[in-house]
N, C-alpha and C positions, 0 to 999 in steps of 0.2 A: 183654314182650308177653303179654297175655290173653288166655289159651284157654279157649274156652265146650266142656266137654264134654257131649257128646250122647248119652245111652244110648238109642239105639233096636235093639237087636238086633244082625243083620246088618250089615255096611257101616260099623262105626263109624269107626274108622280113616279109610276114605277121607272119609266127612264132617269128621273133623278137620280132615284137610289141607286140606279147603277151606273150611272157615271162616276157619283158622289164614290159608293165601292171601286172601281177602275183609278178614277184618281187615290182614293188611301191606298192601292196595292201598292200604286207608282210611287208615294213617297217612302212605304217599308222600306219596297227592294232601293230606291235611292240612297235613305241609308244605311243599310245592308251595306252596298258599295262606296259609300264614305266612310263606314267601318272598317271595313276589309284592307283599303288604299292606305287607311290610317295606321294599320297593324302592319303593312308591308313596309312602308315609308318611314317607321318611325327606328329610329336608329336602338340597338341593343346595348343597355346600359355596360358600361366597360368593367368586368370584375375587379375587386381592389384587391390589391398585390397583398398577399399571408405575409404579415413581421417575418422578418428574418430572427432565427434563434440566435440568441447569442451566445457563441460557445466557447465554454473558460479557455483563455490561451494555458497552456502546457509548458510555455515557455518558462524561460529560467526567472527573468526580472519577476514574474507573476509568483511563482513560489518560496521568491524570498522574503515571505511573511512572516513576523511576528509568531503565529501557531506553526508555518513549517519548521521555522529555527527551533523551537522548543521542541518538536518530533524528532530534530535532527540530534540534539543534546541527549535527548533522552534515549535514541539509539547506539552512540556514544560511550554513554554512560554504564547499557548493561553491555555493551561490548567490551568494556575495561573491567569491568566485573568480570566478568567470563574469563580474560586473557590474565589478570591480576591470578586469578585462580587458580589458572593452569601452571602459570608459572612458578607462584611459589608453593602449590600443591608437588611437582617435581625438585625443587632446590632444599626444599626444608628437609624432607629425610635425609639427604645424605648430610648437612651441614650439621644438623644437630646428635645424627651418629658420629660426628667427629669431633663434634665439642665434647659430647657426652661419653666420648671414649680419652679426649686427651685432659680433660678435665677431672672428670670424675673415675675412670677407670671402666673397665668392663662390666664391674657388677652393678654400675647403676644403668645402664642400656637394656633395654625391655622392649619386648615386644606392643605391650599398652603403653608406654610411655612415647614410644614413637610413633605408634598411630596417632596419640592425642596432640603433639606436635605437628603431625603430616594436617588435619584438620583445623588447627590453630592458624597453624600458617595458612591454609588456604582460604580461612576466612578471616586475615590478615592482609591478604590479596584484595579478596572481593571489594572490601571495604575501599583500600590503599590506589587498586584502578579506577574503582566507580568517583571514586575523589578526584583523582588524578583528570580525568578526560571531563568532569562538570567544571574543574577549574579550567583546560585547554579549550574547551568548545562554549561554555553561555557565554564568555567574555570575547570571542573571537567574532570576527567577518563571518555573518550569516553565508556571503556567496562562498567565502571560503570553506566554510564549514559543509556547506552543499556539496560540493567537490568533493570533497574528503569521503564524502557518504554516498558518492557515487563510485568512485573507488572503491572503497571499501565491500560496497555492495557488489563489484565485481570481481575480488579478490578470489578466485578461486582455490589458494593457496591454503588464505585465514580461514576460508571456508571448511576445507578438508581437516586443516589441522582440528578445530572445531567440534568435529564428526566423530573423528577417531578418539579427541578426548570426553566426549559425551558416552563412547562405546565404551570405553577403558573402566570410566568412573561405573556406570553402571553395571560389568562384567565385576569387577572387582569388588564391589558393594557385595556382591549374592557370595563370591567367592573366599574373600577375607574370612567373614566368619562362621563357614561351616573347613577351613582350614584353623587356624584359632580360635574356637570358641572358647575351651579352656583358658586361654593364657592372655586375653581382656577382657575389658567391661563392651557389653554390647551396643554402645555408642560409639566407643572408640573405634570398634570392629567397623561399624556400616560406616562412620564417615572418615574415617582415616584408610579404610580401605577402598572407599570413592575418592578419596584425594590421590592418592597412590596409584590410582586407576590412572587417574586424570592425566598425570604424570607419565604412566608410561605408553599411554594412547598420543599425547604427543610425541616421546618421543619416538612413536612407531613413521610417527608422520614425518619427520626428518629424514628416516630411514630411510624409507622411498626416497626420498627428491634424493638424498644422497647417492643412493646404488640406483639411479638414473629412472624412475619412475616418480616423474614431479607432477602434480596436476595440469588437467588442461586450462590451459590460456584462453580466457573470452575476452575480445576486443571491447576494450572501454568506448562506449557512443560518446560522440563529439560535447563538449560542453562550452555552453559561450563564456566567450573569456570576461574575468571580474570585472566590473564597474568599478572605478575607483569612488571612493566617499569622502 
């Protein structure tokens, strides 16, 4: 710090000090304003740009994975179940009323005996489709198989049919045996009279699209075409 001394006589001392104080004020406020210049001047550091999320593509090639294709089988799989069911849940009663009448004659046709057949058969089905589409779909084209299940997912047709045989089986379940309870065994009763349900809830559903009430049509969304392998 720089002291300007003053010879005037008297008083020198105390004019010291106050020069000495005069110049400290001068250097605070100095840099005071070298502070100030320095915060005005100095440039605002540039924020860094937030990661971009990566978000899973939705795309086809991305979910033809290993775990998609085995969700895709195993959709497959209880869908052939279901349809295995339905169909020979309706085919088996009348076939085996007709073996069992040109065969064996009328006395052997019962009412328990073809319930337990209508149940036979349709868990003859379940087994026979669930087999049938694990052997058509784990050994096939993943993209193929995707297709198929995007189809299928928009079948509004299989869907209905579906509906009405779920409603059948169940209406008929309650129904069968408080009309027969006498005349079978109460197994036969609840699942041969769900198989017979099943049966004629499909074929209610043919009905309609027959006498011109078919389900409504939902347009299948684009799918990209297979990748050859």
């Amino acid at each position: 710090m720089v002291v300007v001394e003053v010879k005037l006589g008297e008083g020198v001392c105390a004019r010291k000090a106050r020069v000495h104080l005069k110049l400290t004020n001068l250097a605070c406020r100095a840099r005071r304003v070298a502070f100030a210049s320095e915060l005005t001047v100095r440039r605002p550091v540039p924020a860094r740009p937030r990661p971009r999320r990566r978000v899973m593509s939705d795309s086809f090639a991305a979910a033809a994975t290993p775990q998609a294709h085995a969700a895709d089988v195993e959709f497959f799989v209880r869908r052939g179940m279901n349809k295995g069911y339905q169909l020979l849940s309706l085919v088996t009663p009348p076939v085996y009323a007709v073996v069992a009448l040109t065969r064996y004659g009328r006395s052997h046709l019962s009412v328990n005996r073809l319930l337990r057949a209508t149940w036979v058969g349709g868990s003859v089905g379940v087994i026979g489709g669930g087999g049938f589409e694990y052997a058509r779909s784990a050994y096939s084209n993943p993209d193929k198989v995707r297709i198929r299940r995007v189809q299928a997912t928009y079948d509004t047709s299989s869907i209905r049919a579906d509906d009405h045989s779920t409603i059948g089986g169940l209406l008929f379940a309650l129904l069968t045996p408080a009309v027969f309870w006498k005349r079978a065994s109460t197994i036969n009763l609840i699942l041969g009279g769900a198989g017979i349900g099943s049966g004629v809830g499909l074929l209610a559903h043919h009905a309609r699209t027959v006498t011109g009430d078919p389900a409504p049509t939902v347009p299948v969304p684009d799918i990209p075409p297979v990748t050859p392998h």
